[in-house]
Biopython code that builds the backbone (N, CA, C, O; Angstrom):
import numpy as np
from Bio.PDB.StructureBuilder import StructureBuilder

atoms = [
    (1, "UNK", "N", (103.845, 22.649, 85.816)),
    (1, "UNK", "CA", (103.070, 21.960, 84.809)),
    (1, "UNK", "C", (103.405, 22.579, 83.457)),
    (1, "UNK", "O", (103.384, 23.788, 83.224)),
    (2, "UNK", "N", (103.716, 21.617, 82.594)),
    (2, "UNK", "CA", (104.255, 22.202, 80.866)),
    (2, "UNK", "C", (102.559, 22.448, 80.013)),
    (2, "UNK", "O", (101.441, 21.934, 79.980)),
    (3, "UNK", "N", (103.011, 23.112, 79.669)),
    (3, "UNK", "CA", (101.576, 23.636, 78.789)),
    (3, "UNK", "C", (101.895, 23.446, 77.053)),
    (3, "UNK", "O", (102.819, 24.076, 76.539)),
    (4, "UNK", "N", (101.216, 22.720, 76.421)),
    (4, "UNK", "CA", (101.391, 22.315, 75.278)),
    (4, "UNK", "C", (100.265, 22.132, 73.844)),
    (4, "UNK", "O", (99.422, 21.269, 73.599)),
    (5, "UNK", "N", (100.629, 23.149, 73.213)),
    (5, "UNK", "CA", (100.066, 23.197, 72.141)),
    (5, "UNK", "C", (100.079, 22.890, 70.725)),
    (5, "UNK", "O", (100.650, 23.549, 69.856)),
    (6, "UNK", "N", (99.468, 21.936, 70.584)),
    (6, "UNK", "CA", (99.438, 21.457, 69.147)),
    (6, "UNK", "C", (98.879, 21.843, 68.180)),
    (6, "UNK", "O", (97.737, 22.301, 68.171)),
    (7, "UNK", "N", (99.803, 21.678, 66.971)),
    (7, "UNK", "CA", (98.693, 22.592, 65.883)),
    (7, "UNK", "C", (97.660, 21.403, 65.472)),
    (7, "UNK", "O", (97.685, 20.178, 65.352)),
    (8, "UNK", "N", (96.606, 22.631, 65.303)),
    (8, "UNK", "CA", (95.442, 21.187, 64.421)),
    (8, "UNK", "C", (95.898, 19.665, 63.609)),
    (8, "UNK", "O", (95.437, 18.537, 63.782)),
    (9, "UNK", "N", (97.053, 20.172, 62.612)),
    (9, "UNK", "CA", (97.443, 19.016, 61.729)),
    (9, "UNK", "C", (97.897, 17.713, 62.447)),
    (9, "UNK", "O", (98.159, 16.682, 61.826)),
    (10, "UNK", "N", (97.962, 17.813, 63.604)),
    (10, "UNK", "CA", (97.755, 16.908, 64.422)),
    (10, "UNK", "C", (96.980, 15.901, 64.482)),
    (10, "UNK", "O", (97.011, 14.778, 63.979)),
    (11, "UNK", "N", (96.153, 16.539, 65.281)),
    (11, "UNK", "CA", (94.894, 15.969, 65.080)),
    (11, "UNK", "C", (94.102, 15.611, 64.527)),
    (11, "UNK", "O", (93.158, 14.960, 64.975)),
    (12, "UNK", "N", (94.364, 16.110, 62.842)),
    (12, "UNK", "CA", (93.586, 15.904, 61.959)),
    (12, "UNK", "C", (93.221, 14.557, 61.628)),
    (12, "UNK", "O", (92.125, 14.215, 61.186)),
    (13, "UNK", "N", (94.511, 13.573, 61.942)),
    (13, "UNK", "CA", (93.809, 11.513, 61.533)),
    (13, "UNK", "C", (92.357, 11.579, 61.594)),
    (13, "UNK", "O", (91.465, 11.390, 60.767)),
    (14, "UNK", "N", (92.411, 12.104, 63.568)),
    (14, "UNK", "CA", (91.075, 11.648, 64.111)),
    (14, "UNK", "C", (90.056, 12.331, 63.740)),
    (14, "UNK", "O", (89.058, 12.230, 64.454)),
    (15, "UNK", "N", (89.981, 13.278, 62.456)),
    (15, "UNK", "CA", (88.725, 13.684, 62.697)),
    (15, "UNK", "C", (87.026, 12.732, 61.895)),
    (15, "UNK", "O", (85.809, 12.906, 61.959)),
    (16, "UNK", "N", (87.959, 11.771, 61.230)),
    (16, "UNK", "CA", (86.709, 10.812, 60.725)),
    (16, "UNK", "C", (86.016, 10.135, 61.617)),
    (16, "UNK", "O", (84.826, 9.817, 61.598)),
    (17, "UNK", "N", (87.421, 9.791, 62.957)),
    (17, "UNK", "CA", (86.669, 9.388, 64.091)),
    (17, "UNK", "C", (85.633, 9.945, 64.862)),
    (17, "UNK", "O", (84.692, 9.329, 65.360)),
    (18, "UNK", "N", (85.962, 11.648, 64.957)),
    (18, "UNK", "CA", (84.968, 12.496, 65.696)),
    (18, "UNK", "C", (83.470, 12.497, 65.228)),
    (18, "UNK", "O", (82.428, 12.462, 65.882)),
    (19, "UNK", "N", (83.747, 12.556, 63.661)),
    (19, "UNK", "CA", (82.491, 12.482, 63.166)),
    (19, "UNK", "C", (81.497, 11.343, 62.801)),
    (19, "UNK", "O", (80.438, 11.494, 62.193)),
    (20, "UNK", "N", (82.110, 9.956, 63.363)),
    (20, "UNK", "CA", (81.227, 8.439, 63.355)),
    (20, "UNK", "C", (81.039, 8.724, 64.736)),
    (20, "UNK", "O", (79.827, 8.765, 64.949)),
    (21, "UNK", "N", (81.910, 9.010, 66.101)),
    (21, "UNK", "CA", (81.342, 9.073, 67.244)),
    (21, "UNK", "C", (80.126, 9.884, 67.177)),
    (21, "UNK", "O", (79.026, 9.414, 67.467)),
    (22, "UNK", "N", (80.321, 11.215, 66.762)),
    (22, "UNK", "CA", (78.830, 12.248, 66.895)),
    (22, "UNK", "C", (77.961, 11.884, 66.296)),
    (22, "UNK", "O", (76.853, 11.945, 66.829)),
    (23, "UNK", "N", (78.078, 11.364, 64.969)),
    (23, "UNK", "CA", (76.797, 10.088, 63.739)),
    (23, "UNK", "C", (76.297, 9.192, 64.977)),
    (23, "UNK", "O", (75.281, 9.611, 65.530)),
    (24, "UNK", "N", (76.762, 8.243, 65.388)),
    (24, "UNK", "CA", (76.479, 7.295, 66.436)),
    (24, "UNK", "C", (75.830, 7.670, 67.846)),
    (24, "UNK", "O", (75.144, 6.890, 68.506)),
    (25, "UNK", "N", (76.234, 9.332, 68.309)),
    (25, "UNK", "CA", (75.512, 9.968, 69.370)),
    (25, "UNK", "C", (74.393, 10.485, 68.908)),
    (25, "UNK", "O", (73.594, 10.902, 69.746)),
    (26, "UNK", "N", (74.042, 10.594, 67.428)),
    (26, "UNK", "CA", (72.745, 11.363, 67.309)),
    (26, "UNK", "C", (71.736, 10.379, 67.620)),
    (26, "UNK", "O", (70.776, 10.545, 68.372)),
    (27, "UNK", "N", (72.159, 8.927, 66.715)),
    (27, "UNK", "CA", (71.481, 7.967, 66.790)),
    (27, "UNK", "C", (71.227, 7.366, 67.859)),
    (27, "UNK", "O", (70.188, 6.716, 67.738)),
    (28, "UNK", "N", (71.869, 7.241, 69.240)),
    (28, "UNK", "CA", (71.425, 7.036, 70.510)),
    (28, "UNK", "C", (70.542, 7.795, 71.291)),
    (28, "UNK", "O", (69.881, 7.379, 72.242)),
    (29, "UNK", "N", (70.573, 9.133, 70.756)),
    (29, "UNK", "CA", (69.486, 10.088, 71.313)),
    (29, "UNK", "C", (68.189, 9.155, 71.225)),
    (29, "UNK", "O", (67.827, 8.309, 70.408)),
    (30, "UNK", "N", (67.465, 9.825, 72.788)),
    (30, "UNK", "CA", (66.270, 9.922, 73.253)),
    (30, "UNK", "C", (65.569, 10.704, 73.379)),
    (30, "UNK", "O", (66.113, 11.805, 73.466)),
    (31, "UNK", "N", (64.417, 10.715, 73.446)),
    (31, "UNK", "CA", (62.906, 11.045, 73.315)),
    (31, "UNK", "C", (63.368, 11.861, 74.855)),
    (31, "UNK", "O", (63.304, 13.089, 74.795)),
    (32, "UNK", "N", (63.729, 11.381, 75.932)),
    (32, "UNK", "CA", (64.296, 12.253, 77.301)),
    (32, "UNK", "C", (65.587, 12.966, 77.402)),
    (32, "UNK", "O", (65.803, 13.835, 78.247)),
    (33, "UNK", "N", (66.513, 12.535, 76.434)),
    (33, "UNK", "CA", (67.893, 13.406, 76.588)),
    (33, "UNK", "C", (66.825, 14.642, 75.737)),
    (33, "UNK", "O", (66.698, 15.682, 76.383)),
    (34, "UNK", "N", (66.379, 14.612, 74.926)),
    (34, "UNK", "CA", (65.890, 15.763, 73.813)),
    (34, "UNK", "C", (64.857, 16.718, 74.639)),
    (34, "UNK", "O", (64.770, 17.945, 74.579)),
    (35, "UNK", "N", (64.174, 15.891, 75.351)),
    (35, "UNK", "CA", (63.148, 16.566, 76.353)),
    (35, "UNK", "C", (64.142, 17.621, 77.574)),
    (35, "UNK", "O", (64.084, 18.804, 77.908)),
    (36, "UNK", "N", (64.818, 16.711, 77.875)),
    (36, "UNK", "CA", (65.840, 16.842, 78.765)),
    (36, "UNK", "C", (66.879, 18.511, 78.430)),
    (36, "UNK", "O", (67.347, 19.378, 79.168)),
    (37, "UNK", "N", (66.863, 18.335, 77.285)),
    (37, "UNK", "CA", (68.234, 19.654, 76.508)),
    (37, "UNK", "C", (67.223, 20.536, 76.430)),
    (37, "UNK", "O", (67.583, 21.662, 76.772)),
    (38, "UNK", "N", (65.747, 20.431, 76.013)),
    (38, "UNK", "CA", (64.967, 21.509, 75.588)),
    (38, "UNK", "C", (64.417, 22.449, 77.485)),
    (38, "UNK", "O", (64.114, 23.625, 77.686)),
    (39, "UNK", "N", (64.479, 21.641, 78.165)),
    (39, "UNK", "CA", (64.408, 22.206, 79.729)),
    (39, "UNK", "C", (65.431, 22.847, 80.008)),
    (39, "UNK", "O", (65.436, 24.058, 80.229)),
    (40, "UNK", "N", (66.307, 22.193, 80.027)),
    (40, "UNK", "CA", (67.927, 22.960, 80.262)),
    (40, "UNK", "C", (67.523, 24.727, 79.641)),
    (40, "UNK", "O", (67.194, 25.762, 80.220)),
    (41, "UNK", "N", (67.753, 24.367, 78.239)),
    (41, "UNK", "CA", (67.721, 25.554, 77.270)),
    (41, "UNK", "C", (66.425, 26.645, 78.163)),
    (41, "UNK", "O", (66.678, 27.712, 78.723)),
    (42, "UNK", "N", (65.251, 26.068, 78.074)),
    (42, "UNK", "CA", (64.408, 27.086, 78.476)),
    (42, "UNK", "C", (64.715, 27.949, 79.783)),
    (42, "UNK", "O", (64.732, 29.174, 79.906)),
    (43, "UNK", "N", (64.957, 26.927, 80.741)),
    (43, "UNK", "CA", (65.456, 27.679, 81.462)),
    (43, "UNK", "C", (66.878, 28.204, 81.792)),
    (43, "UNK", "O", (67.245, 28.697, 82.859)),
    (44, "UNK", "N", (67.265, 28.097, 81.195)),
    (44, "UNK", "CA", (68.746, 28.963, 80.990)),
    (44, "UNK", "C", (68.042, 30.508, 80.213)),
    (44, "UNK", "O", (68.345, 31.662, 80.517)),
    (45, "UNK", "N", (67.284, 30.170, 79.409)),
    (45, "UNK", "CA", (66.786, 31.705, 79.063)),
    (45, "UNK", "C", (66.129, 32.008, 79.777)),
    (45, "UNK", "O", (66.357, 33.216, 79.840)),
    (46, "UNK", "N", (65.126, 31.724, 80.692)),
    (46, "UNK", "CA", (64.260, 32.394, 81.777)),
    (46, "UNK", "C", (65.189, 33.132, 82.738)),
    (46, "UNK", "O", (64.954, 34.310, 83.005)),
    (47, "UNK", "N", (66.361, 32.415, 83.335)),
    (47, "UNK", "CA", (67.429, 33.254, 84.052)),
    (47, "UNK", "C", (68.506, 34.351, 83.515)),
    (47, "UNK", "O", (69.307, 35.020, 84.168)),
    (48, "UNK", "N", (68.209, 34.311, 81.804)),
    (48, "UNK", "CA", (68.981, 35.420, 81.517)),
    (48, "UNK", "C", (68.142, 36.352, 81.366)),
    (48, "UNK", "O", (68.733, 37.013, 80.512)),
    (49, "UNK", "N", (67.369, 36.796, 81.529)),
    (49, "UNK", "CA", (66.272, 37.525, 81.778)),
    (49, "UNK", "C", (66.660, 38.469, 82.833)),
    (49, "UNK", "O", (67.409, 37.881, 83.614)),
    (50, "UNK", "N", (66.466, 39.660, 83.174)),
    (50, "UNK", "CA", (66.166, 40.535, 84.291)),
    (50, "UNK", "C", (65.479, 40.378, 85.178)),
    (50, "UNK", "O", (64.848, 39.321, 85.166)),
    (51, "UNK", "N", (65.296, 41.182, 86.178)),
    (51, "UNK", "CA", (64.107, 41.017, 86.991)),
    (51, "UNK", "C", (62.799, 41.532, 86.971)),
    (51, "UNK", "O", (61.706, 41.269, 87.473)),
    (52, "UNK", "N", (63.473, 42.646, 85.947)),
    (52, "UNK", "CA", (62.045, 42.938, 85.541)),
    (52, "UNK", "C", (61.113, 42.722, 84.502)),
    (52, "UNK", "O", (59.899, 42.925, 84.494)),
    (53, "UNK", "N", (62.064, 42.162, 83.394)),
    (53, "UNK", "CA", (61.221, 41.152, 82.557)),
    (53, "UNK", "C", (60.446, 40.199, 82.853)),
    (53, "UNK", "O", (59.293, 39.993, 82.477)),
    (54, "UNK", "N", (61.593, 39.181, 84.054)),
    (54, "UNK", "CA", (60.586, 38.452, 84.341)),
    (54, "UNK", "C", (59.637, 39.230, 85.704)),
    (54, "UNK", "O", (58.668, 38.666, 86.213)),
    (55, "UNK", "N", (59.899, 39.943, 85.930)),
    (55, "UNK", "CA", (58.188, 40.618, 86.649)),
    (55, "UNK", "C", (56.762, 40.748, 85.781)),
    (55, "UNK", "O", (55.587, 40.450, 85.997)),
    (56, "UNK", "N", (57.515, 41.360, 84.674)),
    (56, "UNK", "CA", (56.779, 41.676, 83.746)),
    (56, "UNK", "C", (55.739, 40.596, 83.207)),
    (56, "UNK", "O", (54.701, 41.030, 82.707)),
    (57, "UNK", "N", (55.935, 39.268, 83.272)),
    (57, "UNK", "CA", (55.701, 38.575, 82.896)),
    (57, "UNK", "C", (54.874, 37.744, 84.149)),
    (57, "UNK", "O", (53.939, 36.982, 83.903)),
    (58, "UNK", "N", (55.369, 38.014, 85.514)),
    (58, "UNK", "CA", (54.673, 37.908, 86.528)),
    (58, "UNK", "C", (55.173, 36.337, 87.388)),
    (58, "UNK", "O", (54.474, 35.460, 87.898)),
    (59, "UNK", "N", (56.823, 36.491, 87.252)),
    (59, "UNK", "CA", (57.561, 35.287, 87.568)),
    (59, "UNK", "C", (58.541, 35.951, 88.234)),
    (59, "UNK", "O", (58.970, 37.017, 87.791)),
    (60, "UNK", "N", (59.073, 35.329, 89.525)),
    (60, "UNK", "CA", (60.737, 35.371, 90.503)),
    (60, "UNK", "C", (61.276, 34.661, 90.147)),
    (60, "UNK", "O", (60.770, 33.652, 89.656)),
    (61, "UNK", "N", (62.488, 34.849, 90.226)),
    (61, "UNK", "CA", (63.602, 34.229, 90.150)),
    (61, "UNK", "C", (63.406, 32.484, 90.422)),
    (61, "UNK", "O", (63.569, 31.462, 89.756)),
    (62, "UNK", "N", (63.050, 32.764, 91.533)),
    (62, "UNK", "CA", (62.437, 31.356, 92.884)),
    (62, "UNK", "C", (61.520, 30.562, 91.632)),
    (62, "UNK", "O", (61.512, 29.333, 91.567)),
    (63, "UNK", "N", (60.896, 31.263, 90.838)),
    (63, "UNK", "CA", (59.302, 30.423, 90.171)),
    (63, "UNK", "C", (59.988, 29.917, 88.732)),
    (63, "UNK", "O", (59.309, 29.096, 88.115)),
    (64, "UNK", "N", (60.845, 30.186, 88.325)),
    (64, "UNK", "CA", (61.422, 29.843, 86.856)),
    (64, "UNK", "C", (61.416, 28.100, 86.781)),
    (64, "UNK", "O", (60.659, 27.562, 85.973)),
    (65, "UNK", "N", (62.280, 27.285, 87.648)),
    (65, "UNK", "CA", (61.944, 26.080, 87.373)),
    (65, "UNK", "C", (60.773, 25.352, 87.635)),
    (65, "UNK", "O", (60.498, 24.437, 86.859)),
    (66, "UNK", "N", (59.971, 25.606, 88.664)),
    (66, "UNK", "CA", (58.686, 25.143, 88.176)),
    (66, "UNK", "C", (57.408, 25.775, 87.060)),
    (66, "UNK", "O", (56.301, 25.427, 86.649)),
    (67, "UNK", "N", (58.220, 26.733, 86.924)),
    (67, "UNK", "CA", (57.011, 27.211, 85.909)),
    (67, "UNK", "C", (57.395, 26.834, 84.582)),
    (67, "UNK", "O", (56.725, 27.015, 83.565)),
    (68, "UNK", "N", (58.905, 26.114, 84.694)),
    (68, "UNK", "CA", (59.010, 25.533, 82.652)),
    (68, "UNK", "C", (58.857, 24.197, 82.758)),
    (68, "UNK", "O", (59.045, 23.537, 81.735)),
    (69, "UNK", "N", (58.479, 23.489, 84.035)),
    (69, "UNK", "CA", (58.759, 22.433, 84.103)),
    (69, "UNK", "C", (57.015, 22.275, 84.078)),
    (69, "UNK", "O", (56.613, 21.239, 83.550)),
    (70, "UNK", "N", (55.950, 23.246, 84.618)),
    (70, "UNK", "CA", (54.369, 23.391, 84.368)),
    (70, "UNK", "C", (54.342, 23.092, 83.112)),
    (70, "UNK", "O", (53.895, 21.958, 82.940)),
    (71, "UNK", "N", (54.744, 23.837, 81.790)),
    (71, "UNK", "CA", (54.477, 24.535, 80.721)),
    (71, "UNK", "C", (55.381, 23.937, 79.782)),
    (71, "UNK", "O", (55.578, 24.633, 78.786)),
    (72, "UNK", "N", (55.931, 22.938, 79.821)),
    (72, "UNK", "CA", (56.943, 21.710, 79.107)),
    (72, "UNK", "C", (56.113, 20.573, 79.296)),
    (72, "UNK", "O", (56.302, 19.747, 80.189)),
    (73, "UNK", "N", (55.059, 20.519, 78.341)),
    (73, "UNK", "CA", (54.521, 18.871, 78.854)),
    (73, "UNK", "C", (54.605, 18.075, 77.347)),
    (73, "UNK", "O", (54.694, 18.552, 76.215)),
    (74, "UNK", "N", (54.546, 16.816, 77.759)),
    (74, "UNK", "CA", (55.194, 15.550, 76.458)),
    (74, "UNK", "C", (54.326, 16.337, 75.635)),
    (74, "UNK", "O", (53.381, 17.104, 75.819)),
    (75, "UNK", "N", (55.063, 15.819, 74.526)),
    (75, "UNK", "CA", (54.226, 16.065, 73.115)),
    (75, "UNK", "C", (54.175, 18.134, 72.542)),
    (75, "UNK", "O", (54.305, 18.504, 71.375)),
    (76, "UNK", "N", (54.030, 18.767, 73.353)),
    (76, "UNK", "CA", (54.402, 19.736, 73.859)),
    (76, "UNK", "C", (55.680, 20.982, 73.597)),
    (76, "UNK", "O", (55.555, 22.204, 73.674)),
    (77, "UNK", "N", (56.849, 20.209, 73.282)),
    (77, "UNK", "CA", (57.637, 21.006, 73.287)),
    (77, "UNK", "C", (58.130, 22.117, 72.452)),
    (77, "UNK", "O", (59.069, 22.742, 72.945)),
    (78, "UNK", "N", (57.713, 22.496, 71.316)),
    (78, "UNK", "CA", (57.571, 23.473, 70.409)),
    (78, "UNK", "C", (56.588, 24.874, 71.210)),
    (78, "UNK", "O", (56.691, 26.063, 70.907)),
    (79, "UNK", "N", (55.922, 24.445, 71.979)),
    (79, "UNK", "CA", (54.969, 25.268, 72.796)),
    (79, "UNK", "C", (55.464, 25.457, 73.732)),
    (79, "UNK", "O", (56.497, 24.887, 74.083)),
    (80, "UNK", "N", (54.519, 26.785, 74.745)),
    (80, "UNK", "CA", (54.794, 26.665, 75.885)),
    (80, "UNK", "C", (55.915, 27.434, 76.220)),
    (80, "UNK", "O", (56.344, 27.430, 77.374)),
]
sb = StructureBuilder()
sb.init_structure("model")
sb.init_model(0)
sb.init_chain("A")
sb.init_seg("    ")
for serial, (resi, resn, name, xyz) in enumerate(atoms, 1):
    if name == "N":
        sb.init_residue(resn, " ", resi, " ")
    sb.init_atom(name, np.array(xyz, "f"), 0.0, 1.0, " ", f" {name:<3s}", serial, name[0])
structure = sb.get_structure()
């Protein structure tokens, strides 16, 4: 397999394109993809956590997704 690298100036035409596609993806966002990214996120930090942080706090490993998925409710998400 050939391995091939282009310099940026390449690519550069498309970058007006990149940036009406991502304009156009903000604007399709939902009220659930947004709900959706802010779960992800939380718990991606609950698992970078230790074990004894989260002891500390009085959570296993095992309890992280239902306990952001308790404590994530609509309207909600700045909290919690």
């Amino acid at each position: 397999m050939a391995f091939f690298d282009a310099p940026q100036t390449v690519f550069a035409p498309l970058r007006p394109f990149r940036q009406i596609a991502s304009a156009l993806g903000a604007l399709a966002d939902t009220p659930f993809a947004r709900r959706q990214r802010l779960i992800a996120a939380r718990i991606a930090a609950f698992r970078s956590l230790s074990d004894e942080e989260l002891a500390q706090m009085g959570l296993t490993r095992d309890a992280i997704v239902p306990y952001v998925f308790r404590t994530t409710r609509r309207g909600a998400q700045g909290r919690g």
